[in-house]
C-alpha positions in Angstrom: -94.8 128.7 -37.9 -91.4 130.1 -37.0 -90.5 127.3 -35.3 -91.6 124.7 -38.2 -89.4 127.1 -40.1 -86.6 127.0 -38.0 -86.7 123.0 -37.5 -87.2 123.0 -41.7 -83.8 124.7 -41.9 -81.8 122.4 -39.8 -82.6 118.9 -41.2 -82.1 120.6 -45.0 -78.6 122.0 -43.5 -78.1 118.9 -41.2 -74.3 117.7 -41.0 -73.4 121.3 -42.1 -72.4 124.7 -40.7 -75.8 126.5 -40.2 -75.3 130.6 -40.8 -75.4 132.7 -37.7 -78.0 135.4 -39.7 -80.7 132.6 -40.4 -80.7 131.1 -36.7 -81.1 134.9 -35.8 -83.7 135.9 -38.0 -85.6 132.4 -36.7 -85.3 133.4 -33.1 -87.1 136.8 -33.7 -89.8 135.3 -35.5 -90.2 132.5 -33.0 -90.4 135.0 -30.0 -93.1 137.2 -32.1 -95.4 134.0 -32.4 -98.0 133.3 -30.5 -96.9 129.1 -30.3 -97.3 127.2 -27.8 -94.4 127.3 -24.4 -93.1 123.4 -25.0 -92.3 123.3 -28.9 -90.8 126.9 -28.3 -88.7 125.9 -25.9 -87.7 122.3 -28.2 -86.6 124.7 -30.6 -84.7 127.1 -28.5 -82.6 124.0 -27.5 -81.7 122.9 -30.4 -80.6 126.2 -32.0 -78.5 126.7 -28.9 -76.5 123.4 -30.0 -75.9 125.4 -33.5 -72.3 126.6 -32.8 -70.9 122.8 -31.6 -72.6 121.3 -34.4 -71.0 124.3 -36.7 -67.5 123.4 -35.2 -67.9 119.4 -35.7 -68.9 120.1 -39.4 -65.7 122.0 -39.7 -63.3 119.3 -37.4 -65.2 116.4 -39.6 -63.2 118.2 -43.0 -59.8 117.8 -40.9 -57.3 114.9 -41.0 -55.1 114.1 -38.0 -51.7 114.6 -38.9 -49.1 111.9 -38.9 -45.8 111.9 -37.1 -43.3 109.2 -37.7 -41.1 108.2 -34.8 -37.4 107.8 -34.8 -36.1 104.4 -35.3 -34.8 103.1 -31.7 -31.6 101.1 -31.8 -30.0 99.1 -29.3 -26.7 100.9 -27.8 -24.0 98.1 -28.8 -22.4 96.4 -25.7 -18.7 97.6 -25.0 -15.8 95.6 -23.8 -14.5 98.8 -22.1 -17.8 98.6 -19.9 -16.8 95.7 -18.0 -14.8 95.9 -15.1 -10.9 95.6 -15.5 -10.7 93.8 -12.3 -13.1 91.6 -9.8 -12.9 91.8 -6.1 -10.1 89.4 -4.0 -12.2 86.9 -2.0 -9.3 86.5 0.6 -10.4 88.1 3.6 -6.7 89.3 4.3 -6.6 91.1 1.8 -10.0 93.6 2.2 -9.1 97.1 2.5 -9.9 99.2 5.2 -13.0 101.0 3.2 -15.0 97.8 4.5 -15.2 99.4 8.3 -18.6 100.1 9.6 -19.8 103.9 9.5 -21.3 102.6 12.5 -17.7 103.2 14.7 -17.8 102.0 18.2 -17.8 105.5 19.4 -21.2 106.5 17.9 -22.7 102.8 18.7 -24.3 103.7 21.8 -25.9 107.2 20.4 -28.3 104.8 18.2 -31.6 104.5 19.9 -32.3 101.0 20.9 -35.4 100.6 19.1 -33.4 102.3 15.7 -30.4 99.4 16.3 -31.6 96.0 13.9 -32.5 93.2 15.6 -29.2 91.3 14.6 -25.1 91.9 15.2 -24.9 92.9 11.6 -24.8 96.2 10.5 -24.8 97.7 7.0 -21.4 99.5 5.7 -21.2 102.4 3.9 -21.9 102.1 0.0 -19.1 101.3 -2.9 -16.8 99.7 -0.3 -15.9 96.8 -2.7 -14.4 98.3 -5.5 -17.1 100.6 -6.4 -19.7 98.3 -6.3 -22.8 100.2 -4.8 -24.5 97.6 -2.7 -23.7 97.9 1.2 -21.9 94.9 2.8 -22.7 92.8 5.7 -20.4 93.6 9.0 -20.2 92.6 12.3 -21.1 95.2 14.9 -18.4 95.9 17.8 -18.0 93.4 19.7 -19.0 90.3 17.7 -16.6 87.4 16.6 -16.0 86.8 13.0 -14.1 84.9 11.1 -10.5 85.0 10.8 -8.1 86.7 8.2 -10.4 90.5 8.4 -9.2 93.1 10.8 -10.7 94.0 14.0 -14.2 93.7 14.0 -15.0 95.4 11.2 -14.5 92.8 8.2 -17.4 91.0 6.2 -18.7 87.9 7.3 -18.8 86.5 4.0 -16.6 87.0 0.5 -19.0 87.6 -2.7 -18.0 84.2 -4.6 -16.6 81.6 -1.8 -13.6 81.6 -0.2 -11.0 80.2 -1.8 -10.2 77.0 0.3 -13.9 76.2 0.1 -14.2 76.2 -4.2 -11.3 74.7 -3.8 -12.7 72.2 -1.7 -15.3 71.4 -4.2 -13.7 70.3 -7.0 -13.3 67.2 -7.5 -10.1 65.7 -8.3 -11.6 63.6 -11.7 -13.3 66.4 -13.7 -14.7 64.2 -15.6 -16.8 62.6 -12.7 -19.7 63.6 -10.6 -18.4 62.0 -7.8 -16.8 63.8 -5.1 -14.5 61.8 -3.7 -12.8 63.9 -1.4 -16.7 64.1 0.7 -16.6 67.4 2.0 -20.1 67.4 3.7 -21.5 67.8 7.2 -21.2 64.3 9.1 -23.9 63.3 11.4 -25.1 60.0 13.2 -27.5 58.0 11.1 -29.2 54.7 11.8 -29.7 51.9 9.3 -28.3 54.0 6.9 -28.6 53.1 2.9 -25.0 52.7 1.6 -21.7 51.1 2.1 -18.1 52.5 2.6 -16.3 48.6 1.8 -18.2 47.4 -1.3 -17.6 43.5 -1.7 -14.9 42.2 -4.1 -16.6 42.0 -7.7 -14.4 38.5 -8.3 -14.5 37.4 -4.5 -15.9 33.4 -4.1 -16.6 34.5 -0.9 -18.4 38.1 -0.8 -21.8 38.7 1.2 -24.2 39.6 -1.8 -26.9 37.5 -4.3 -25.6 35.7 -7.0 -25.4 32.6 -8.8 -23.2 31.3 -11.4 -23.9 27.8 -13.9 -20.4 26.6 -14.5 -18.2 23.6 -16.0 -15.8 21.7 -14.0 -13.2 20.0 -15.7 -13.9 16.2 -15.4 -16.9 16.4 -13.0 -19.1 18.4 -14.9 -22.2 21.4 -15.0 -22.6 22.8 -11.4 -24.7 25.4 -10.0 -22.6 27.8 -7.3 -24.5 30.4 -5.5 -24.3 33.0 -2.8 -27.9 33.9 -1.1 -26.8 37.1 1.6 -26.0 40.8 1.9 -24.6 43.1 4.0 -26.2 46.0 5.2 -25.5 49.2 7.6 -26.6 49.3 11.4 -25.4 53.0 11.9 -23.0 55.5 10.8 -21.6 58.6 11.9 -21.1 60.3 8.4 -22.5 62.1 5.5 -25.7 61.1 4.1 -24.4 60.0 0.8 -25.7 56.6 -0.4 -24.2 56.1 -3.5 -20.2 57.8 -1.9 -21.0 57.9 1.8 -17.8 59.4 4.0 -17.0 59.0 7.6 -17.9 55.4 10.4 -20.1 53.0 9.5 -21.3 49.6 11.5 -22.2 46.8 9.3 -23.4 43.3 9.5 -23.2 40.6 6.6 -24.3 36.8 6.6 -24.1 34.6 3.3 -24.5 31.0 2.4 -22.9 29.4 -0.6 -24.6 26.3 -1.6 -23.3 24.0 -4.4 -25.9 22.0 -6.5 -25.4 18.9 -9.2 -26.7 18.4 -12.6 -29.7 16.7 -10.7 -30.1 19.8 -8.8 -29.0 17.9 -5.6 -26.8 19.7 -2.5 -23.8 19.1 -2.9 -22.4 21.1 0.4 -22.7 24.6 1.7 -20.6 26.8 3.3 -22.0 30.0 5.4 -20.3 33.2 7.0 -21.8 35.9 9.1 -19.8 38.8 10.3 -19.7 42.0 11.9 -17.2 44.6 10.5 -16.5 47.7 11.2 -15.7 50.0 7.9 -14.8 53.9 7.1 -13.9 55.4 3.9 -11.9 58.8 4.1 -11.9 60.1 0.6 -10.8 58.1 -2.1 -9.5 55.2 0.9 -11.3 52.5 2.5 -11.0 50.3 5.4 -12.8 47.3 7.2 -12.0 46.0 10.7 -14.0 43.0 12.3 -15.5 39.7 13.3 -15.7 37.0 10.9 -17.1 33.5 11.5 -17.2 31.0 8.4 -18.3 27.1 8.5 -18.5 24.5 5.7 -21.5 21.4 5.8 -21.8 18.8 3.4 -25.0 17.7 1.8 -27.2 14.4 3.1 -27.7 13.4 -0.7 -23.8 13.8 -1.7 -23.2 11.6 1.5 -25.4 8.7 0.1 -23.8 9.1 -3.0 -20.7 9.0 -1.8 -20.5 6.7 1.4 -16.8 7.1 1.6 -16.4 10.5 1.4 -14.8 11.9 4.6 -16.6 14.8 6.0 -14.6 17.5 7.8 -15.7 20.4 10.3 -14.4 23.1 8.5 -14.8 26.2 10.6 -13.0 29.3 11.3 -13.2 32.4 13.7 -11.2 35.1 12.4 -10.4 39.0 12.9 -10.5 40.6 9.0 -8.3 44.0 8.5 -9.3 45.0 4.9 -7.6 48.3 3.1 -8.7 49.7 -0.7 -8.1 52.5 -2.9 -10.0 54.4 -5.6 -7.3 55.2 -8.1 -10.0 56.9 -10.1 -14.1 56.4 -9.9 -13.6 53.8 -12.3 -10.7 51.3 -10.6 -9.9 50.3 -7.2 -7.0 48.2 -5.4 -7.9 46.1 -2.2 -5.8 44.0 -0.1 -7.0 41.6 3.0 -5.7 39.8 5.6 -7.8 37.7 7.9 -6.5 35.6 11.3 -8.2 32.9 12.8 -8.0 32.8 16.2 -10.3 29.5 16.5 -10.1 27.1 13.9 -11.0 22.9 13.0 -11.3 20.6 10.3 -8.0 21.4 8.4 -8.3 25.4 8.9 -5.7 27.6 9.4 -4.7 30.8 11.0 -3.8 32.7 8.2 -6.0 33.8 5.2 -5.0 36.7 2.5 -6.1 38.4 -0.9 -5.8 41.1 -3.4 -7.2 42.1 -6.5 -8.6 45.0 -8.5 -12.1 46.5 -9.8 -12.3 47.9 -12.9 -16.1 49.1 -12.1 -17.8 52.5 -12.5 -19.1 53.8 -9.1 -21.4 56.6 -11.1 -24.9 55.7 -11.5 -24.6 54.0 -15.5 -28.1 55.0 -17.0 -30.1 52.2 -18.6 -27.6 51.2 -21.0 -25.2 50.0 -18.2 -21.6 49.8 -18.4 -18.6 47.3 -18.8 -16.8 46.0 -16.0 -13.5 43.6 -15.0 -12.8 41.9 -11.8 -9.8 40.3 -10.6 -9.1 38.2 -7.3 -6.6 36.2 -5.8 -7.0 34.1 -2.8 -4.1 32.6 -0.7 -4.5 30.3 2.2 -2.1 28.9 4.7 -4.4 25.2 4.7 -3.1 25.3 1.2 0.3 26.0 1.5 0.1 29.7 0.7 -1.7 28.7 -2.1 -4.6 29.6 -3.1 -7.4 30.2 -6.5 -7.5 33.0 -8.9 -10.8 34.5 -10.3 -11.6 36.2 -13.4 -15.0 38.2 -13.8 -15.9 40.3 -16.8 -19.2 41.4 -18.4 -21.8 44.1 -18.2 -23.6 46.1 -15.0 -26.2 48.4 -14.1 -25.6 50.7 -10.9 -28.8 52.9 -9.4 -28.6 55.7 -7.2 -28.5 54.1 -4.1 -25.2 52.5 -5.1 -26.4 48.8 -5.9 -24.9 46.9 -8.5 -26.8 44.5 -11.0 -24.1 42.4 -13.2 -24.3 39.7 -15.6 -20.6 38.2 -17.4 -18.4 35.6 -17.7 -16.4 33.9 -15.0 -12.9 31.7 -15.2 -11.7 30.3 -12.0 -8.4 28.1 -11.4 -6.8 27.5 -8.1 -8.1 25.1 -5.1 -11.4 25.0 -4.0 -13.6 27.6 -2.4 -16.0 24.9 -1.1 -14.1 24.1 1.7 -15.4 20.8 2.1 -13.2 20.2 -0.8 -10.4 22.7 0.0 -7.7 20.4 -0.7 -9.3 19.7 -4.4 -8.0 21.2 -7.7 -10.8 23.3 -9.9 -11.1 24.4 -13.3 -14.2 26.5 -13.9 -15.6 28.5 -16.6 -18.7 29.6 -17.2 -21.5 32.3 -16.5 -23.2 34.0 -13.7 -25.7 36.9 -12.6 -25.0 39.5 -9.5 -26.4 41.9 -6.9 -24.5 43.7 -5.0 -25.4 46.1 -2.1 
């Protein structure tokens, strides 16, 4: 019965403090009675979990106090903090803090298997102006480069030497063309690029292209140029759209005429060999040039008393041009004929001037202006002048896709008709590699 009383009095007080006297008095009865061993003990349990269930009544009345943290604040940045000066990056000028603690003295009391692997050594801390990250220097007895003291000077400067960011610039700074090419040069085969780009008004260029034109009292004609001109090898950078340094080329070309009724008129071909370089913002071209002119089987029954020459030449070509900026360049060419026939002569030359973007232009293109002039000694010294002008796309590798307006005026570039007067003006498309 004690026990019944006993378990009575905790679910009436359940979920509050239970007195001390009552559990007592409980216990004595309990231990007097005559109940049985398991509900005794049950009971003894649960009175011995009195005084926690006492103290979580009381913590159960308590609330946790609230403390309010201290606004944080960012510590405002101070001009004074920054350093008043930066570290020279002329090697002459390092002071002597940048010798090795390692001296040549104490080299040899290292351990072998404590020395690193390398010739570089770490210096002592805070040897450039405070800073407190140790510097690379060469241990005793290694080269390095020239302008640091001894053997004891760093083998590199934190931001470049001076020569070399000056190196990088380039001299337009609004281009992204480096015309001054300061990269490694190496031998490359059939290498994409070329260091002599073709005349953009030149009758005569290795490249596709055809133009519909009007002559003046003969009428509509179709003038095209079906060839290229690619690169064997080079010893140079690996630059396609501005390669720098040797490059062997080969070209070949054929410039067919057609009528109004899409007949051959004649076509002139030329296949050469030239050797070009471009050093900076110059280029040259030195070769072999061999040029021929046939007249078509149709225009020959049309015209049975036309008198058909064998126009050919053999001739050694010395080209020079000049980027004034990325956007305009100046050429001059002389070529000499060591074999000619058919009314050819020895001497050949002509100039002009590209106004042409050599950037990549983006798919909204760019405007361009070409100028040639052609002077030959068959003709006197006289010669044609072309006029170009319209709109072109250039890609990464360097090719150039145009489309304009042409006006020519001068003698002939079909030499079959080299000793004929020509007015043209019209339109054509062009590829250049």
């Amino acid at each position: 019965m004690a026990a019944h009383r006993l378990t009575l009095t905790f679910m009436k007080n359940w979920g509050q403090a239970v007195p001390s006297s009552a559990i007592s008095r409980d216990l004595r009865s309990m231990a007097r009675s005559r109940s049985p061993f398991f509900p005794r003990l049950f009971v003894a349990i649960t009175l011995l979990g009195g005084a926690p269930w006492e103290m979580s009544a009381t913590a159960q009345t308590q609330s946790m106090p609230t403390v309010v943290a201290p606004p944080q604040q960012m510590t405002p940045y101070s001009a004074t903090e920054a350093p008043a000066t930066y570290p020279s990056t002329d090697p002459s000028t390092y002071p002597s803090a940048y010798a090795s603690t390692l001296a040549p003295a104490s080299w040899s009391a290292i351990p072998p298997h404590d020395r690193p692997p390398s010739p570089l050594v770490a210096s002592a801390a805070g040897s450039l102006g405070g800073s407190t990250g140790p510097s690379l220097t060469a241990a005793p007895g290694t080269p390095i480069a020239s302008g640091a003291p001894g053997n004891t000077g760093p083998l590199y400067t934190p931001y470049g030497s001076p020569e070399a960011m000056a190196a990088a610039r380039s001299p337009d700074p609004n281009s992204s063309v480096d015309l001054t090419g300061n990269e490694p040069w190496s031998w490359q085969l059939l290498p994409t690029g070329l260091m002599y780009k073709a005349y953009l008004a030149g009758n005569q260029e290795a490249r596709l292209g055809s133009q519909l034109i009007y002559l003046h009292g003969q009428g509509a004609v179709l003038d095209s140029t079906i060839g290229g001109r690619v690169g064997l090898f080079r010893y140079g950078t690996d630059s396609e759209l501005w390669p720098q340094g040797w490059q062997f080329d080969v070209e070949a070309a054929a410039f067919p005429r057609l009528d109004a009724n899409r007949n051959l008129v004649e076509c002139d071909y030329q296949a050469g060999i030239p050797l070009t370089t471009r050093q900076g913002p110059w280029e040259m071209k030195f070769g072999y040039l061999h040029y021929c002119s046939h007249i078509g089987d149709l225009y020959l029954l049309a015209n049975p008393g036309f008198d058909r020459i064998n126009y050919v030449r053999d001739s050694i070509i010395w080209g020079l041009a000049v980027y004034l900026s990325p956007d305009v360049r100046l050429y001059s060419e002389a070529s000499w004929a060591f074999h000619y026939d058919g009314g050819a002569l020895p001497w050949h030359f002509q100039l002009g001037a590209d106004f042409s973007s050599i950037e990549p232009t983006g798919p909204l293109g760019a405007p361009f202006l070409a100028l040639n002039g052609l002077v030959r000694q068959e003709n006197d010294f006289g010669g044609n002048v072309t006029v170009r002008a319209g709109w072109q796309w250039r890609g990464q590798s360097g090719h150039l896709f145009r489309f304009g307006l042409q006006y020519f005026n001068g003698m002939s570039d079909q030499m079959q008709f080299f000793n004929r007067f020509e007015q043209q003006i019209g339109g054509g498309i062009w590829y250049d590699f």
